[in-house]
C-alpha positions as CSV (number, residue, x, y, z in Angstrom):
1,X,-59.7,-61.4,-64.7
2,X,-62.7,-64.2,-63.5
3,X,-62.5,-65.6,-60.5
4,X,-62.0,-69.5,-61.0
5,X,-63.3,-72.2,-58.1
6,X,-61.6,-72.4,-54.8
7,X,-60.9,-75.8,-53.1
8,X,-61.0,-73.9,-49.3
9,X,-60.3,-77.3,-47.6
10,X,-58.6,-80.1,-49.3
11,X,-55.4,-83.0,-49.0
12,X,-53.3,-82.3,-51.5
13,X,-50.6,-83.7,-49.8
14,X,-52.2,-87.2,-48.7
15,X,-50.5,-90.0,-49.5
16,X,-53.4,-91.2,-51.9
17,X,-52.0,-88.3,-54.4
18,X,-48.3,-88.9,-54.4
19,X,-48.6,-91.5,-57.6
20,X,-50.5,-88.9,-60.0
21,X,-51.0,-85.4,-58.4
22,X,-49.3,-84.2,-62.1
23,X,-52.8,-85.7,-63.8
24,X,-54.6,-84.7,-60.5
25,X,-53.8,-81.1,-61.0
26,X,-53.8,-80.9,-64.5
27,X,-57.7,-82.3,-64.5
28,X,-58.4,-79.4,-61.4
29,X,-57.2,-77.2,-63.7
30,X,-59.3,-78.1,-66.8
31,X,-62.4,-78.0,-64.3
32,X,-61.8,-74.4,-63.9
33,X,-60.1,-74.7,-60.0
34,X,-57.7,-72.1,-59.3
35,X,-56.6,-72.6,-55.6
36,X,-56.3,-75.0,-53.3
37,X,-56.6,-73.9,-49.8
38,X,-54.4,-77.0,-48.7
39,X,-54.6,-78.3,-45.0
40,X,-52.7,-80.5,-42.7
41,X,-53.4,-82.9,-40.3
42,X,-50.2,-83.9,-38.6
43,X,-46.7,-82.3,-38.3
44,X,-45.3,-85.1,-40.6
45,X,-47.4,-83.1,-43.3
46,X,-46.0,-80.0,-42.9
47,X,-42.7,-80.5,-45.0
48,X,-44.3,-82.1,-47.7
49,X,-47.1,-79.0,-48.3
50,X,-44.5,-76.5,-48.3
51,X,-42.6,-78.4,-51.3
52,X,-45.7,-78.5,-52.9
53,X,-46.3,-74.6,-52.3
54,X,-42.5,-74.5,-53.5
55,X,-43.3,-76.5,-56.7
56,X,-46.8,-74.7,-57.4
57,X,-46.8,-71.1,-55.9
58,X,-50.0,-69.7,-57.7
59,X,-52.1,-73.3,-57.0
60,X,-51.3,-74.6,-53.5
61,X,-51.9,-72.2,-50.7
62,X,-50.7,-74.3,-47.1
63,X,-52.4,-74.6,-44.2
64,X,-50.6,-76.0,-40.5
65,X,-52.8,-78.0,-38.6
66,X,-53.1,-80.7,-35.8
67,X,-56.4,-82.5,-36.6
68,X,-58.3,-83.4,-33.5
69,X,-57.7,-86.9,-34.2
70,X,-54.5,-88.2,-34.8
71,X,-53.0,-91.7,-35.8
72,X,-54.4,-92.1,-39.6
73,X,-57.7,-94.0,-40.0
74,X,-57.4,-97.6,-38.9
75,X,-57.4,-99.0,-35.2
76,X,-54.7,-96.4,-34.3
77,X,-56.6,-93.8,-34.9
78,X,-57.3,-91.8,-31.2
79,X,-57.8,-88.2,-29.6
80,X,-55.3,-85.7,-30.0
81,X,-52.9,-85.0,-27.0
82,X,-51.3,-82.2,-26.2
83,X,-47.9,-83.2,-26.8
84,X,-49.0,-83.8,-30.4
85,X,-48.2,-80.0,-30.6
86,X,-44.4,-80.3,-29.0
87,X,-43.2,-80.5,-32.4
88,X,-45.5,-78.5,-34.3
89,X,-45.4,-75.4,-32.7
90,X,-42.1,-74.1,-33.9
91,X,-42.9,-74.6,-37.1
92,X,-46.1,-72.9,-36.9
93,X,-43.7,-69.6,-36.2
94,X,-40.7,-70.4,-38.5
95,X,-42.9,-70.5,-41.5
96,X,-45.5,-67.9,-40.6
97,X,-44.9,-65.8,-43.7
98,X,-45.8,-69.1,-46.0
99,X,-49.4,-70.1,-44.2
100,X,-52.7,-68.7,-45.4
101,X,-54.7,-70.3,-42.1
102,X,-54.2,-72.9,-39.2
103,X,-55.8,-76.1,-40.3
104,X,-57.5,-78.7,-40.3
105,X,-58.2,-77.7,-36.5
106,X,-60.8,-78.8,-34.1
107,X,-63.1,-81.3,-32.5
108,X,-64.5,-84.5,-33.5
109,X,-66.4,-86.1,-30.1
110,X,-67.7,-89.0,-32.2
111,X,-68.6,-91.2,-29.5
112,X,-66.4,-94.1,-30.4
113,X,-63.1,-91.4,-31.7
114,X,-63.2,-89.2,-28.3
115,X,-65.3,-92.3,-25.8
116,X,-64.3,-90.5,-22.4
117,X,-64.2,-87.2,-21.0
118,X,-60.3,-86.9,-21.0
119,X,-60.1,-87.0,-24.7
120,X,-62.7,-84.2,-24.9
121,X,-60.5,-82.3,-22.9
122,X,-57.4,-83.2,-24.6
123,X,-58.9,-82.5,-27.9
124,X,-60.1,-78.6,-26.4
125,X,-56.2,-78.2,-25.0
126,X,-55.1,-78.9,-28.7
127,X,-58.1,-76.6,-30.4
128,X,-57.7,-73.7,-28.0
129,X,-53.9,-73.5,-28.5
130,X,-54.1,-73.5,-32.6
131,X,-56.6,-71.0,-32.1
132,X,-54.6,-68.8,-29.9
133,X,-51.4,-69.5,-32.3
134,X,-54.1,-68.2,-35.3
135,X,-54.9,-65.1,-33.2
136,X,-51.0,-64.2,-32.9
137,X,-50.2,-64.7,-36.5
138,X,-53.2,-63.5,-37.5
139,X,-54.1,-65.8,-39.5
140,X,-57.4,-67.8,-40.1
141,X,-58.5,-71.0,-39.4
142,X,-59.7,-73.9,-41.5
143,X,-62.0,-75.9,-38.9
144,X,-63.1,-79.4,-38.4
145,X,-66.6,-79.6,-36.3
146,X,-68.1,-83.6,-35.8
147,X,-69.9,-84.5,-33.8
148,X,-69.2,-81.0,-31.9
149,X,-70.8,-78.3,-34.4
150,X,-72.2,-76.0,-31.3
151,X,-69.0,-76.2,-28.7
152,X,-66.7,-75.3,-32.0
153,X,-68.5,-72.2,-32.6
154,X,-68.9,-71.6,-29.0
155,X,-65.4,-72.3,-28.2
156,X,-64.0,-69.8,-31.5
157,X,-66.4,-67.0,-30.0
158,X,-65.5,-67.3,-26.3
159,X,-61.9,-67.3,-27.5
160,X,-62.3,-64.0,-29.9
161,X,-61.8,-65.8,-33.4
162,X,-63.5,-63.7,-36.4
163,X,-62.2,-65.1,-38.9
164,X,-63.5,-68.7,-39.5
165,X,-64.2,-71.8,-41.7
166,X,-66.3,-74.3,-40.4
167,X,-65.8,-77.2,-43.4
168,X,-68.4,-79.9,-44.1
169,X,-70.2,-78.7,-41.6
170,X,-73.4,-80.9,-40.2
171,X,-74.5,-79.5,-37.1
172,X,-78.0,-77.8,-36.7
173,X,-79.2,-75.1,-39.1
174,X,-79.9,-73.1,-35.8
175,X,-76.3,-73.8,-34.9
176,X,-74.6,-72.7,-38.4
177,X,-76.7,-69.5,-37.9
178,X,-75.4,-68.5,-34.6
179,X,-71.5,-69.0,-36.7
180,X,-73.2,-66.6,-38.7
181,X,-73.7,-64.3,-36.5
182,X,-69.9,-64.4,-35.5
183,X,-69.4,-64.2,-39.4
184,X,-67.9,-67.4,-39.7
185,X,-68.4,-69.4,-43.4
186,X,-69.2,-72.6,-44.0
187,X,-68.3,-75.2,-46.9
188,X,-70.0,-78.5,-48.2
189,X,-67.9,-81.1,-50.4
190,X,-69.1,-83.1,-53.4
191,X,-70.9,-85.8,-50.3
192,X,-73.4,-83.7,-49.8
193,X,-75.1,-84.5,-53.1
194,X,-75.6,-88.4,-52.2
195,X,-78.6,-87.5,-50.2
196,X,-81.0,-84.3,-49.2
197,X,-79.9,-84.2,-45.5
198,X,-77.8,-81.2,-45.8
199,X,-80.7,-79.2,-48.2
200,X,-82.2,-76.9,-45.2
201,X,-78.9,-76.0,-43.9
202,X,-77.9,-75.1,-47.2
203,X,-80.7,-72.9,-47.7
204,X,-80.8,-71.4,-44.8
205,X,-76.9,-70.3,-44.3
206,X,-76.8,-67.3,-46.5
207,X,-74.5,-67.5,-49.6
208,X,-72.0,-64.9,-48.7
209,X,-71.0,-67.2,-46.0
210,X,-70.7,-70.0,-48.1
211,X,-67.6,-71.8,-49.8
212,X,-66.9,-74.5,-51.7
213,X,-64.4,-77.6,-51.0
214,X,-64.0,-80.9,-51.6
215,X,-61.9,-82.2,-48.9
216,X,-60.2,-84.7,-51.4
217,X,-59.3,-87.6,-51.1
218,X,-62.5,-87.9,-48.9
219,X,-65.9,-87.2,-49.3
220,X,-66.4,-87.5,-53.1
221,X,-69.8,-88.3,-54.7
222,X,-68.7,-92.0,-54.5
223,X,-67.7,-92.6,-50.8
224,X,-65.4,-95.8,-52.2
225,X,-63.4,-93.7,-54.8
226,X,-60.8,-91.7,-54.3
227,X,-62.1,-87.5,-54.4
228,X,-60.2,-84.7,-56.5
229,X,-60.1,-81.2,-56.6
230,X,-62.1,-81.3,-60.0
231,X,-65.3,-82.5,-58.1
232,X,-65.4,-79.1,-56.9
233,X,-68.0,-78.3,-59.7
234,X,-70.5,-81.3,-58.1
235,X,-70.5,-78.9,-54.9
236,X,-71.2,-76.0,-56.8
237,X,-74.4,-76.8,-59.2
238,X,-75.8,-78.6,-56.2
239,X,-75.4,-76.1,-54.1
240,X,-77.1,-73.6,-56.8
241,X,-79.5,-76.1,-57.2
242,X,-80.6,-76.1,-53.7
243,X,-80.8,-72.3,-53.5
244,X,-82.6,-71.7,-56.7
245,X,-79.5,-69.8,-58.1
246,X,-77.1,-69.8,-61.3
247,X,-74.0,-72.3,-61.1
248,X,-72.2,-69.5,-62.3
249,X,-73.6,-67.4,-59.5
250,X,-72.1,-69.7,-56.7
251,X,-69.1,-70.2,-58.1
252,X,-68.1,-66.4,-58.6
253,X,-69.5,-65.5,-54.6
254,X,-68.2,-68.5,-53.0
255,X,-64.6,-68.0,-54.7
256,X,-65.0,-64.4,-53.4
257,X,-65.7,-65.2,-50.1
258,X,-62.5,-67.0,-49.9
259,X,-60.4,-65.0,-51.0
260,X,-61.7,-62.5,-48.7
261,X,-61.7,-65.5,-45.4
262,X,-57.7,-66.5,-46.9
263,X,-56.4,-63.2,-48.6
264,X,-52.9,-64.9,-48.7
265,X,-54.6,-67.1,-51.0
266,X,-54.9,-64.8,-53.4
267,X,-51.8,-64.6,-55.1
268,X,-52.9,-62.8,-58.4
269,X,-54.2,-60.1,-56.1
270,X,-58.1,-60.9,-57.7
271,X,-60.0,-58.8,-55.3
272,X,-57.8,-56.8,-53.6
273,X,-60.2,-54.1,-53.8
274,X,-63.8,-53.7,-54.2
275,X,-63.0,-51.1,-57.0
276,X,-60.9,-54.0,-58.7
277,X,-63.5,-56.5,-58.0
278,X,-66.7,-54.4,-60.0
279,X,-64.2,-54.3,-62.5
280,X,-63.6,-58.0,-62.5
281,X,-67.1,-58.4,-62.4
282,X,-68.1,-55.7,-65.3
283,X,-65.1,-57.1,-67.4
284,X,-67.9,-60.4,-68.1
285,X,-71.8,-60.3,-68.7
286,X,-72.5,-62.2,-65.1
287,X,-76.7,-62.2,-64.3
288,X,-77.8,-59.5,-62.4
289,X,-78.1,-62.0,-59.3
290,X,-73.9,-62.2,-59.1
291,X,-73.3,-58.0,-57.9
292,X,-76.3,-58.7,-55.6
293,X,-74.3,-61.0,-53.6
294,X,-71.3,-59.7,-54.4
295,X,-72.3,-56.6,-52.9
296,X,-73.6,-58.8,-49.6
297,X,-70.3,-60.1,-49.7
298,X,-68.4,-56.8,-49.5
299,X,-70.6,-55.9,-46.4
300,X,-69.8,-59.2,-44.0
301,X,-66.4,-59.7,-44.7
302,X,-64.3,-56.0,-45.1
């Protein structure tokens, strides 16, 4: 069985998809995407990704999360508070069993999102909480990091999280490394190919702490066109591009590496062990490159 691309931090759920997520899916699926590690933002999300787990068990894997910024994107937009969890706790616990990770988590202390010193502090009341729900469910977490790359890491450490995903991540390379160290990954969606800003930190995170995403309907190649799941496969080639690897190379690792981050994600049971997973990877001539990391990969994340 081969190991198609993971989506490990997308909308599927936003509103922008309610007209054609049929199509939407359908051209994912042609582009060779298997899962969609599927986050929240807001508890008014949370019913609508469980029907959509409901309606597509082996595609959508769901993700509970109060974003750092709540209030959509206009003028409303604002810091989280902590009563933005009242509601969402409970269901955090009633569904427990469904969720593959607590996400999209985090902080965002864009100067004009979080402009005083309260909403920083809000915004770290809301993070520490979702991370201390992760801990007790054991679950993952799927993690949002502007403007705030190095207090995210240091905050997940300081608070024992292991298990990590920092998505379009854009702090320092020295930063990323020290997530590295904690054996946190890291994913980059189709945006990163509209410029070279993100090559060095590309390079220099290792790929077995690498994913893919696309974060769809944001961050596509085109910043005024709506972003799918399909675009996964722009991440990818750049991404090998930048490393001096095989496409097919990232795409096999960084779909391992999920897997391994969100084991609930993987429904079909692909790499349940790392007997099964030679034997996924001997059932297909890959390049000699592919068991190298693969091999990396068994040793950070078992």
């Amino acid at each position: 069985m081969e190991l198609g691309f993971v989506d490990s931090h997308c909308h599927i759920s936003a509103r922008e998809f309610e007209q054609d997520l049929e199509d939407v899916l359908q051209r994912s699926r042609q582009a060779g995407v298997e899962t969609l590690i599927a986050v929240t933002e807001e508890v008014g999300e949370f019913s609508r990704i469980l029907q959509l787990q409901q309606r597509y068990p082996d595609v959508v894997a769901p993700c509970f999360g109060v974003h750092p910024l709540q209030g959509g994107e206009g003028p409303e937009q604002r810091s989280a508070k902590p009563q933005d969890l009242d509601a969402a706790l409970p269901l955090f616990y009633e569904h427990r069993e469904r969720l593959v990770a607590v996400g999209e988590i985090g902080l965002d202390f864009t100067p004009w999102r979080a402009p005083t010193q309260q909403d920083r502090d809000d915004q770290m009341t809301v993070f520490v909480k979702q991370l201390d729900v992760a801990k007790e469910l054991d679950l993952p977490v799927n993690v949002h990091s502007r403007s705030a790359a190095k207090v995210t890491i240091e905050t997940m450490r300081e608070q024992g999280i292991s298990r990590a995903l920092l998505h379009n991540f854009a702090g320092k390379p020295s930063v990323a490394l020290e997530g590295v160290k904690a054996g946190y990954l890291f994913s980059f969606p189709p945006a990163v190919c509209r410029n070279q800003q993100r090559d060095k930190l590309i390079r220099d995170i290792p790929l077995e702490h690498i994913c893919l995403e696309t974060d769809s309907p944001a961050l596509g190649l085109d910043k005024h066109a709506r972003n799918e799941p399909c675009n996964i496969v722009l991440s990818c080639r750049y991404i090998a591009d930048v490393k001096g690897l095989s496409a097919q190379t990232v795409q096999l690792v960084t779909a391992q590496n999920a897997y391994r981050l969100f084991p609930r994600a993987d429904t079909q049971q692909r790499t349940h062990t790392h007997t099964h997973t030679h034997t996924v990877l001997k059932s297909t001539v890959w390049p000699e490159e592919v068991f190298f990391f693969m091999q990396k990969t068994q040793q950070v994340l078992t």
